[in-house]
N, C-alpha and C positions, 0 to 999 in steps of 0.2 A: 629533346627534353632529357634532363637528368634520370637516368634510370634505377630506381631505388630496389627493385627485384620483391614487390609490393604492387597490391593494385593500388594503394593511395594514389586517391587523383592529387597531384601538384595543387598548390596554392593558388588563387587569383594572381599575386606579384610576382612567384615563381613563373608562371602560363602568360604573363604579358613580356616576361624577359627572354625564355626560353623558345617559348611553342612555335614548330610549324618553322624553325628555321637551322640547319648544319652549317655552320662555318665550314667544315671540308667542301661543301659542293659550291661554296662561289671561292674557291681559290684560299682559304682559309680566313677572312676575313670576316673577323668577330660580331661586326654590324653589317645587317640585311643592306645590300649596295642602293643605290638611287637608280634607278631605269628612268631616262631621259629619252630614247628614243621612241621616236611616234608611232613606226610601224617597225616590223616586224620579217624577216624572211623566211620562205619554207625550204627545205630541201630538195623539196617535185612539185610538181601541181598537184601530184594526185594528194601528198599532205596537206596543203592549203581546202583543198576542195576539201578533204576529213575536218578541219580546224571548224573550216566556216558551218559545217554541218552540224559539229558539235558529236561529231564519231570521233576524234581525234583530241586530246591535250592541245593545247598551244596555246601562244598568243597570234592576234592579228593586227593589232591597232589601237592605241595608245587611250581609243576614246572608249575601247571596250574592255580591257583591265591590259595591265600590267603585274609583273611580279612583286613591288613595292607594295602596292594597294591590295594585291591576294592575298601577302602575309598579316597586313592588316585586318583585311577583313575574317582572317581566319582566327588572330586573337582576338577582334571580340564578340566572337560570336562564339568562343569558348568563355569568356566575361561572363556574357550574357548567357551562358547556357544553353547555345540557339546550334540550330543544326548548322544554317548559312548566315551570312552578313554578304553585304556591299554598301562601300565607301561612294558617295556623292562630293559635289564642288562643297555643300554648303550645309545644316540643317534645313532650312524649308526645302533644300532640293531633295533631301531626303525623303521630309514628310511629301513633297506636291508630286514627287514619280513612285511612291509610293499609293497616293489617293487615285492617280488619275491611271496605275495600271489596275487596281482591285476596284474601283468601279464606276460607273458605267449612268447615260442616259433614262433617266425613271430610278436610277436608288434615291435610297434615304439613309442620310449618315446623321447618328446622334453626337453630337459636339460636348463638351462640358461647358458652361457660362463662361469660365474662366481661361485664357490660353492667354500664350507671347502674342502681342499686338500682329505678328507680320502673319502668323500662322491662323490669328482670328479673323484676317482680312479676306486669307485663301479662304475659309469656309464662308464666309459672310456676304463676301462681294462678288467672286471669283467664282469657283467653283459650280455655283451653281448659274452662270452662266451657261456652263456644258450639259444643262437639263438634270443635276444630282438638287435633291431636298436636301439644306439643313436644318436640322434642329437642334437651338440652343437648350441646353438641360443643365440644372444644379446638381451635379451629381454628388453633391454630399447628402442628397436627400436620396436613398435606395427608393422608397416612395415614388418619387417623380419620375424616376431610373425604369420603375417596371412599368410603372404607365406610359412611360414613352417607347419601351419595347414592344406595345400593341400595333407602331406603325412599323414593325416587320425590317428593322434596317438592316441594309449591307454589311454598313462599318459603325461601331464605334470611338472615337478619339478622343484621349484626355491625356494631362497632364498630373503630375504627382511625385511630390508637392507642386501646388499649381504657382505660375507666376503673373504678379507678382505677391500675392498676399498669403503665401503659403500655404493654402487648405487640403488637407489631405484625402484622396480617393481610394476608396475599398476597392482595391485592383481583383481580389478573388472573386468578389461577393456581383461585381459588374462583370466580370469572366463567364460567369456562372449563367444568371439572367442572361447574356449575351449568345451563349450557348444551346439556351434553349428555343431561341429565333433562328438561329443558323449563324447569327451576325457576328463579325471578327471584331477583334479587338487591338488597336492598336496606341501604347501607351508612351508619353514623349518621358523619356527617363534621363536627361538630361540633367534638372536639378541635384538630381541622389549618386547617377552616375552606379554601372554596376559592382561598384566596392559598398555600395551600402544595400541598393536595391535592383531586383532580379525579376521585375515583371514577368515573365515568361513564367516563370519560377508556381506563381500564382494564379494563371491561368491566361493571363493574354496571348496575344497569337504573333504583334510584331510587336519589336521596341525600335525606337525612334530616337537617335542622338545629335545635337548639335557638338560634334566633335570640335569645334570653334570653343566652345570653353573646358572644360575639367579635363577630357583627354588628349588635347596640345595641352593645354596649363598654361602657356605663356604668353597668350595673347596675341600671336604674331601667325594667325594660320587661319582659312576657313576652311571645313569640312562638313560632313555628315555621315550617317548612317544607320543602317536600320537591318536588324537583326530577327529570327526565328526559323520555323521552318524550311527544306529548299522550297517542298512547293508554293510556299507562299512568296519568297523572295525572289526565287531564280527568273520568276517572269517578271519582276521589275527590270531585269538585266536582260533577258531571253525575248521578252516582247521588244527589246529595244526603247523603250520610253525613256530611259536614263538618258539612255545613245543619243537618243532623237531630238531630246533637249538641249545635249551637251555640258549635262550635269555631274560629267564624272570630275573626280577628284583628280588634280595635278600630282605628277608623281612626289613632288619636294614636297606639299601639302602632306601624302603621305607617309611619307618619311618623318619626318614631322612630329606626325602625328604617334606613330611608331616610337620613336623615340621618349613622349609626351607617354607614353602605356608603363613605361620602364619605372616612372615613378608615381606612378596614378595612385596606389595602394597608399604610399607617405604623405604623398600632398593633399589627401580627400580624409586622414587621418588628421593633419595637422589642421587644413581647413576647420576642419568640426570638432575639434578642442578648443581651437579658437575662438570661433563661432559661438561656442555655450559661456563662453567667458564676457565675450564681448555685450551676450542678449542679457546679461544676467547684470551686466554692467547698467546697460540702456536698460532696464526693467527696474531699476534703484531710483533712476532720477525723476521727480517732479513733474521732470520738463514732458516727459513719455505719455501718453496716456494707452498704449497699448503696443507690448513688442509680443511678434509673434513668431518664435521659434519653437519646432519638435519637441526637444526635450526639457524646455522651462516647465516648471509644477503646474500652472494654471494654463498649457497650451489645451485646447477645448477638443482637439483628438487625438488627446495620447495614448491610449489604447492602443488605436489603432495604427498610430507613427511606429511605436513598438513592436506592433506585429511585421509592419512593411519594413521600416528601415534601423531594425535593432536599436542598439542605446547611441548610433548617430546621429545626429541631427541634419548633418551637412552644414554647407559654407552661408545660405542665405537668410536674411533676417529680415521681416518686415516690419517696419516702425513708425507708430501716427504720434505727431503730436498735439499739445494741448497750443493753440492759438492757426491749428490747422496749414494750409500750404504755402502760407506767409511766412509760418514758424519753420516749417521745413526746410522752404530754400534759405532762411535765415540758418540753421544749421549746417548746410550744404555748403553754402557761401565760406564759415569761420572757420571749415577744416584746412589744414594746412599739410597734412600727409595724404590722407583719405581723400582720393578725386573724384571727382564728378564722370561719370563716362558711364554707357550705357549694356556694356560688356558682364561678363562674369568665369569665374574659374579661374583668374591669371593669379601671379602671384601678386599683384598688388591688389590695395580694398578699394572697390566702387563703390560709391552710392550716386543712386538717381532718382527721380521722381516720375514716378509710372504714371500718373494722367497726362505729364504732360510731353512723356518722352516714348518708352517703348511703347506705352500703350496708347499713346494720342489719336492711333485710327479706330476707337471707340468713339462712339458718341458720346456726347454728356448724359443723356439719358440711360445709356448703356452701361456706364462708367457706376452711375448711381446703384442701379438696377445690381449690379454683378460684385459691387464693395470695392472696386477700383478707386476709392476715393479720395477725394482733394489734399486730407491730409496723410498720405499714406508713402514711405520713401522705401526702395531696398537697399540695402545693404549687403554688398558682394562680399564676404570676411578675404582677406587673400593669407599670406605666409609672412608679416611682419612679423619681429616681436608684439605679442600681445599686451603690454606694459605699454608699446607707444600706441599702440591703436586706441587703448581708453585714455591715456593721455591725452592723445587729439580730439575725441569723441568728448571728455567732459572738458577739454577748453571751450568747445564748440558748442556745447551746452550751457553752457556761462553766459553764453552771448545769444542767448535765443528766448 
């Protein structure tokens, strides 16, 4: 790291380009090198025997880290503010060896109503196969939030802003109540990404990334990862569960990803210039009958988006309109830049329709229940010029 002869801590964009790596110590090469090979040599046995004990530095085995993925995990878990990080193949590999090392046969994990389809299906269907309770909770209601902390839980898990209908959770205020059961907290920060928000920051215990969108950026990688405490992470990695799955991240994935850190700060900047331009756009027309973005005037927790994620909004937009999921994929249909795809963070703009895509493993009744509803579409902003984005967004309103 640049040494300013100051304690200022470095900037987040500084600390994603800099931290945690000397070009003199690989031969002087400016970028962190790729480690492709799968294992590893010691100089003795008796070093190997120190590795595997964990009395010794090293690597052993491409499935239990490499140096590409330690420098990774080391920036961001200075992002995040977290003492450790570790990199997984994926996001759910993140969140499901994350759940299945913190607990255990008889807990009880409080869910929020709202989560990604694949992540509400581990809690729903899954999970509690292996003898864990879920309980689904509205956690924009603190109300519900403490009454449901009378069943004494393990963990609790949310998302914030939630996907897909953007509802904002009071990450301190559920730290807090969480704390005074014993129960951790574990928050998916994925949407905000930590250029805008710092769960940890407010009281959570782990944060949770699907590095597959905002930190590759470019669509073309899966990852994940999950950031706080050692003690609370090292035994995801230490108990072997990651291992054991075969959840770890590929070194190139890494790299990657790495890479994807370098410009995180610019691209979750322009994202969300965008983004307010774009919901402000969709919020003018007729056709809309409700967009839901952070920092529009009428968004219904802005208070609290202010507190969490300052005057950013982030890239995502959710949008009902008037003639409901007939009018939607009508809109979907007439874009001509803007694709259909079920991703987010890359530099191009998605949009999808959440009943019937990410979030299809809801039920209908579930869907009703939770405001997942029929006419309800997201909207990925990505890094176009903004003049074509509403270009193509009010042709496409013309014809709906």
């Amino acid at each position: 790291m640049p040494k300013h002869g100051t304690n200022r801590k470095p900037g987040a964009a500084t600390r994603a380009i800099h931290l945690g790596y000397e070009p003199s110590e690989f031969r002087g090469a400016l970028t962190m090198p790729m480690f492709l090979t799968s294992t590893y040599a010691f100089e003795t046995a008796q070093q190997g025997a120190g590795i595997f004990a964990g009395e010794e530095p090293g690597y052993v085995y491409g499935r239990t880290k490499n140096p590409t993925q330690e420098l990774l995990e080391i920036r961001m878990a200075s992002l995040e503010n977290a003492e450790a990080g570790l990199a997984s193949a994926s996001g759910i590999a993140a969140i499901t060896t994350t759940i299945f090392t913190h607990a255990k046969a008889g807990d009880t994990i409080l869910v929020d109503q709202v989560i990604y389809g694949c992540t509400f299906a581990f809690f729903a269907r899954e999970i509690t196969e292996f003898g864990v309770t879920t309980k689904f909770v509205d956690m924009t209601d603190l109300n519900a939030v403490e009454d449901a902390m009378k069943s004494e839980p393990r963990m609790v898990f949310f998302e914030t802003p939630s996907n897909p209908n953007m509802r904002m959770i009071d990450i301190e205020a559920i730290s807090h109540m969480a704390r005074k059961v014993g129960a951790m907290v574990v928050v998916d920060n994925t949407f905000a990404t930590p250029i805008i928000q710092r769960p940890l920051e407010l009281g959570a215990d782990l944060v949770v990334h699907s590095a597959t969108k905002f930190l590759g950026g470019h669509g073309d990688l899966l990852g994940g990862i999950v950031c706080g405490s050692s003690e609370l992470v090292n035994p995801i990695r230490g108990r072997g569960l990651r291992v054991l799955t075969g959840a770890t991240i590929s070194p190139f994935n890494a790299f990657q990803i790495l890479r994807g850190l370098k410009t995180l700060k610019l691209r979750v900047d322009a994202h969300s210039q965008s983004a307010q331009l774009v919901a402000e756009n969709l919020a003018k027309s007729e056709k809309t009958t409700s967009v839901i973005y952070p920092t529009l005037p009428d968004y219904p927790q802005k208070a609290l988006a202010k507190k969490q994620m300052g005057d950013q909004g982030g890239a995502i937009i959710a949008v009902r309109f008037d003639g409901g999921a007939e009018a939607g994929h009508r809109f979907i249909n007439a874009l001509e830049m803007i694709k259909c795809a079920v991703s987010l963070g890359d530099a191009e703009t998605l949009v999808q329709h959440p009943a019937s895509m990410t979030h299809s493993i809801y039920t209908p009744e579930e869907r009703a229940t939770f405001g997942i509803d029929d006419d309800l579409l997201r909207i990925a902003v990505g890094l176009e010029e903004v003049e074509d984005l509403n270009a193509d967004i009010n042709n496409a309103l013309s014809q709906v």
